[in-house]
C-alpha positions in Angstrom: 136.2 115.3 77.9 134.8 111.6 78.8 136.8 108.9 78.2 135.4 106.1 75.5 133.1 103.7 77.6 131.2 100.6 77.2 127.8 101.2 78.1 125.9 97.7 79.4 122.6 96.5 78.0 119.4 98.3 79.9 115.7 98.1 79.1 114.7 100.9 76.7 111.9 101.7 78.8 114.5 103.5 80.7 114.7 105.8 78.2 112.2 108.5 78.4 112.7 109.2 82.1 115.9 109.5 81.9 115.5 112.0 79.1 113.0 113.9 81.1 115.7 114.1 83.9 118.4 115.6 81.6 116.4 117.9 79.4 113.5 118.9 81.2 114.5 118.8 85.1 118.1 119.7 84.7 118.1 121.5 81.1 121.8 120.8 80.7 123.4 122.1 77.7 126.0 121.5 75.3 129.0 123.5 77.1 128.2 121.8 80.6 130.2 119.3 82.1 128.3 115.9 84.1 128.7 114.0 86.1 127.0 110.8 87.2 127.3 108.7 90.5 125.5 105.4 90.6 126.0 102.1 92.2 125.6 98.5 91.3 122.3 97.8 92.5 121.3 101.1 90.2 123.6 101.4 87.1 121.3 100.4 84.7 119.2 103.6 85.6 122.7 105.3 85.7 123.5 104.1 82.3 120.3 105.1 80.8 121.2 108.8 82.4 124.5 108.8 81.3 123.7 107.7 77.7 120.8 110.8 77.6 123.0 113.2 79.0 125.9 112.3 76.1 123.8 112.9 73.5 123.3 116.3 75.2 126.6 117.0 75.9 130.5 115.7 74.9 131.4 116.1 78.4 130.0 113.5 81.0 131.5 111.1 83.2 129.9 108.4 85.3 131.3 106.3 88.4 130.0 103.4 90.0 130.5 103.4 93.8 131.3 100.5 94.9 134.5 100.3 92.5 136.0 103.2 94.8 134.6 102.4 98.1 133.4 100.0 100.3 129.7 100.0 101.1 128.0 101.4 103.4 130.5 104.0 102.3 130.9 106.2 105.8 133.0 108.6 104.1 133.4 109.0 100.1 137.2 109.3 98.8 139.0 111.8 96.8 137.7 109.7 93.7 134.6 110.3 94.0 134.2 113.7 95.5 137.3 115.5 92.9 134.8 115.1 89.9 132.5 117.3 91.9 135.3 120.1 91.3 134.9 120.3 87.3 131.2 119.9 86.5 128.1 121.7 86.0 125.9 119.6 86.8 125.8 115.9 89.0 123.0 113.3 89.8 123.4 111.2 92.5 121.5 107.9 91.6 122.4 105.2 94.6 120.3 103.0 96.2 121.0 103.8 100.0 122.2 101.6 103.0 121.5 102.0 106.5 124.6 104.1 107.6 125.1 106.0 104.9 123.4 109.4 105.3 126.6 110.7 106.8 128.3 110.4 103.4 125.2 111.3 101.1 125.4 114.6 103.6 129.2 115.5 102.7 128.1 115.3 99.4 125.6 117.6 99.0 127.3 119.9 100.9 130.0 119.9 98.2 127.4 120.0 95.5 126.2 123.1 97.5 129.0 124.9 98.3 130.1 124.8 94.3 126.5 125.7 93.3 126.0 122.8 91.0 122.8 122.3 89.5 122.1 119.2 90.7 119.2 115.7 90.7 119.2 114.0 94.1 118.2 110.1 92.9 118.7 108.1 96.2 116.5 105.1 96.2 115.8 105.1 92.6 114.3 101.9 90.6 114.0 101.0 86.9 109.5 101.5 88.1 110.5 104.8 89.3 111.9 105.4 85.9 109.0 103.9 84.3 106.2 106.1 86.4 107.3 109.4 88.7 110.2 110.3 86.4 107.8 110.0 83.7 105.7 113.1 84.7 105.2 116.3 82.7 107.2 118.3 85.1 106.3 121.5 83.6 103.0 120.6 84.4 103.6 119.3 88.1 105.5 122.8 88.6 102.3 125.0 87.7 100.3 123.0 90.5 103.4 123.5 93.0 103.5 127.0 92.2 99.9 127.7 92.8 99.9 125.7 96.1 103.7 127.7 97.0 101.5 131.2 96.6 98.8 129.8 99.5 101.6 128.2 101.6 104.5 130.8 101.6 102.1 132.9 103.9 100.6 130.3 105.9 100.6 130.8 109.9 98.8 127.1 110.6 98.3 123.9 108.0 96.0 121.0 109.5 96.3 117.5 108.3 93.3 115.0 108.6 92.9 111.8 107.4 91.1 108.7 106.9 93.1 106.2 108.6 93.3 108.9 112.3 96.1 111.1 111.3 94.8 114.8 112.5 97.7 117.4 112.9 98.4 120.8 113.0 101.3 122.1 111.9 102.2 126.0 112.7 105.6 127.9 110.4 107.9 130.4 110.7 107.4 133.8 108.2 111.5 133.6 108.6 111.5 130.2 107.2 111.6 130.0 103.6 109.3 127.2 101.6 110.5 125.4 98.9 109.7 124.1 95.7 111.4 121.1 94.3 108.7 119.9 91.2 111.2 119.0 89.4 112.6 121.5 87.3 115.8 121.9 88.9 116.1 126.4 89.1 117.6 127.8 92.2 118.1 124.8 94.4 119.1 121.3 94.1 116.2 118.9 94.0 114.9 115.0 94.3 113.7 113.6 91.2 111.5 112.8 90.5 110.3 115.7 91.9 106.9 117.2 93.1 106.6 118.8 96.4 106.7 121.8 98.3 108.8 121.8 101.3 109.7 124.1 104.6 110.8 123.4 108.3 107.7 123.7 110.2 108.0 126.0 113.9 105.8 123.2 115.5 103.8 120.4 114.9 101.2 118.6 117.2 98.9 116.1 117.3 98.6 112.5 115.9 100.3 111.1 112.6 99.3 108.3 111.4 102.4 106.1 108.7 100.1 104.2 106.3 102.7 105.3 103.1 106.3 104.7 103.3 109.3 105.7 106.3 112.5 107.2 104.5 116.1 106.1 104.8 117.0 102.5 104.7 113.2 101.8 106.5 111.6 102.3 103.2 113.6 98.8 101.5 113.6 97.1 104.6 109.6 97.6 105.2 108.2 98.7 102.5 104.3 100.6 102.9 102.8 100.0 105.9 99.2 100.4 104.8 99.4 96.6 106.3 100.7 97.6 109.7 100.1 101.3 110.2 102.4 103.1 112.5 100.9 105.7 114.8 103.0 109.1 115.7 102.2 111.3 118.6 104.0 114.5 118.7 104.2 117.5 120.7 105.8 120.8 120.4 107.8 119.7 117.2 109.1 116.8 119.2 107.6 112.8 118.7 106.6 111.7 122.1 105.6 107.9 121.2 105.4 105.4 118.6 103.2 102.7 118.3 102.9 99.8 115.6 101.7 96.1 115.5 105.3 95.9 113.9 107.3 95.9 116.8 110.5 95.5 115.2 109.8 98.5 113.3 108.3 100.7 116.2 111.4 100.0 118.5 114.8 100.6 115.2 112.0 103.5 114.3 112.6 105.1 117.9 116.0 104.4 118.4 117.0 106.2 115.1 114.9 109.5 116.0 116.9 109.1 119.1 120.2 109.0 117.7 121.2 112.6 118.2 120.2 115.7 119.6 117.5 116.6 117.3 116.5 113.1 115.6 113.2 113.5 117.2 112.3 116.8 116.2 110.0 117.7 113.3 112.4 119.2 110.4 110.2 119.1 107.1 106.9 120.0 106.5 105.7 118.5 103.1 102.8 118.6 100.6 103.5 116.3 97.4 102.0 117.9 93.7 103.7 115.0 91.3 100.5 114.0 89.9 101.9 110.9 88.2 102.2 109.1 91.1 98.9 107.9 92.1 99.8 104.9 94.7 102.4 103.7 97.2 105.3 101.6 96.1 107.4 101.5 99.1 110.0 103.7 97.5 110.6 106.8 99.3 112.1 109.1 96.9 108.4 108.3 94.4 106.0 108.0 97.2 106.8 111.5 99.3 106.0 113.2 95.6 102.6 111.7 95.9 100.0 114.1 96.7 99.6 113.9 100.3 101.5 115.0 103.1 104.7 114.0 104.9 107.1 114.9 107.5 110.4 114.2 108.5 112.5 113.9 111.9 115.7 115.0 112.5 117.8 117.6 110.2 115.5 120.8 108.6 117.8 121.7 105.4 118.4 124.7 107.1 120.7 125.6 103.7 117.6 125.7 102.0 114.8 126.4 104.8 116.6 128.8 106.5 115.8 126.3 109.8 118.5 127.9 112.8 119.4 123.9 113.5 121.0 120.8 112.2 121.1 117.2 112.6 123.0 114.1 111.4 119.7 112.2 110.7 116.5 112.7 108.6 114.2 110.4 108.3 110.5 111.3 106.8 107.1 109.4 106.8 104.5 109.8 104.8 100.5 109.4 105.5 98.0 108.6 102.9 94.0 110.0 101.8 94.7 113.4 103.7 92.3 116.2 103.7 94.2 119.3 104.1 93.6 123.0 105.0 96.1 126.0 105.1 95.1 128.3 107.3 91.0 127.2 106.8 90.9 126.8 103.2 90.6 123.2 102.2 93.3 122.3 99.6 93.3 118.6 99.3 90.3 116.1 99.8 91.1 112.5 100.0 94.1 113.1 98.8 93.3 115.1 95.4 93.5 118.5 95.3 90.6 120.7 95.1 91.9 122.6 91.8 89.3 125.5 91.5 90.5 126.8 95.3 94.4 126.4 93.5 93.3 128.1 90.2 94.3 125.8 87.8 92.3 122.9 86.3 93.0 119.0 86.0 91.3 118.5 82.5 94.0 120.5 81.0 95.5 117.2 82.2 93.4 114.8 80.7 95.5 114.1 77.2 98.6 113.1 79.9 99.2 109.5 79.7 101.4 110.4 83.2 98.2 111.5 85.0 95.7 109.3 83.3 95.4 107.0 86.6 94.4 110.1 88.9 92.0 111.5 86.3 90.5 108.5 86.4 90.1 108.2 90.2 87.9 111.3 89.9 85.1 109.7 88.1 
């Protein structure tokens, strides 16, 4: 049972997201047991989870990280990781530090191993909250499922787009795609959710960064629709950077060269949250933009079924993309072309969430 608590003072806005995340995305019910890591920088969305999830269920606990561990935390103690033993169902809602995917890593594995339903929150903001988490996620899943059906058989997606991205990507039929749209079924999942996800057999050609880099770039750099950075990869493997930023082009390389495999192409992406309309510079939101990214280094071969790990990941996003999956345009400009998906956007239309993209369509 949770212990009494005080619970400190957060902006109501907070509420309905957080709502959405414990009845909608996880469905937890009265009998399961929570449990709810956050940190300083990101308690108040923490609380606002924690409070949603009691009125749900009599059995919930929530720690803050940095009173049992020092940050970047390298390795998380017994005090953290022994909750992991008892409960049902966890969200992770920290706001990362550069060093600390190792520890985010031994986490998940944990969460994995014990098959805990489970809401992966790194990076996420009181906007976030107020936005991507506000989303009819039974709605973002329909449009993931019908864009799943097209992809799960794909041999060869191409990516265009206006700013000079043009790749093509080629897959694996032993690879499995995922979808994470936010209801939370057979596999753990980001929220705020929307995309579909596998680990592509190659990728080639040029891709252009004009959204958001993942990891601790995205806080330190924010969107670089000011100062694109241009990707040219071959094989599966990124053969050059090159950005105005020079700062940012040279830590860029040096992290996909951190280990054997930090410079090889481990997720394939397509985003479907259609409440998010516009970068922010926050990874975890942006990626579930429709669009398309990618990401370096270690494929989530637990998930993907990718023969290959890596201690990094690091994904980039570009913006506007046309996209075709094996010939059939999906996406123009980066709004889907719903009548080749089969469903239709003005059963949107009464969605406050998705008013902004409706809009962008007149």
């Amino acid at each position: 049972m949770s212990q009494p608590v005080t619970v400190p003072i957060y902006h109501p806005e907070l509420v309905p997201g957080a709502r959405n995340a414990i009845e909608v995305c996880l469905k937890v019910l009265p009998e399961q047991a929570v449990y709810i890591l956050t940190d300083r920088k990101t308690q108040s969305v923490g609380w606002a989870l924690y409070e949603a999830a009691c009125k749900v269920s009599p059995q919930v606990i929530i720690k803050v990280l940095e009173d049992h561990v020092e940050r970047p935390s390298k390795l998380l103690p017994g005090e953290i990781m022994d909750p992991l033993e008892s409960c049902d169902v966890c969200i992770y809602c920290v706001f990362p530090q550069q060093g600390e995917l190792v520890s985010r890593q031994q986490f998940v594995r944990r969460i994995e191993a014990r098959g805990i339903r489970y809401a992966h929150m790194v990076g996420i903001t009181e906007e976030i909250m107020c936005q991507g988490m506000r989303a009819d996620f039974n709605k973002v899943d329909e449009v993931s499922k019908r864009l799943l059906e097209k992809a799960k058989v794909a041999k060869e997606i191409v990516v265009k787009s206006r700013h000079g991205t043009d790749l093509v990507a080629t897959f694996n039929p032993d690879f499995t795609w995922r979808k994470t749209s936010g209801i939370i079924e057979e596999v753990w999942s980001n929220l705020p959710g929307g995309e579909i996800f596998t680990a592509p057999w190659s990728v080639d050609g040029i891709f252009v960064i004009d959204g958001t880099v993942g990891d601790y770039f995205s806080h330190k750099y924010g969107t670089l629709d000011k100062t694109p950075m241009t990707l040219f990869i071959e094989g599966g493997y990124l053969k050059k950077a090159l950005c105005d930023n020079k700062e940012l082009e040279k830590e860029f390389w040096e992290y996909c060269h951190t280990a054997e495999g930090s410079n090889r192409v481990g997720e394939f992406a397509i985003g479907t949250n259609l409440a998010v309309f516009e970068f922010t510079g926050n990874l975890l939101q942006d990626e579930k933009m429709p669009g398309v990214h990618i990401a370096f280094g270690d494929p989530y071969g637990s998930q993907t079924g990718a023969d290959w790990t890596c201690c990094t990941h690091v994904d980039v996003i570009t913006g506007s993309c046309d996209v075709w999956i094996d010939g059939l345009q999906v996406m123009e400009h980066g709004i889907f072309l719903a009548d080749r998906l089969g469903f239709d956007y003005a059963y949107l239309a009464e969605d406050p969430s998705v008013a902004p993209v409706l809009r962008s369509l007149t």
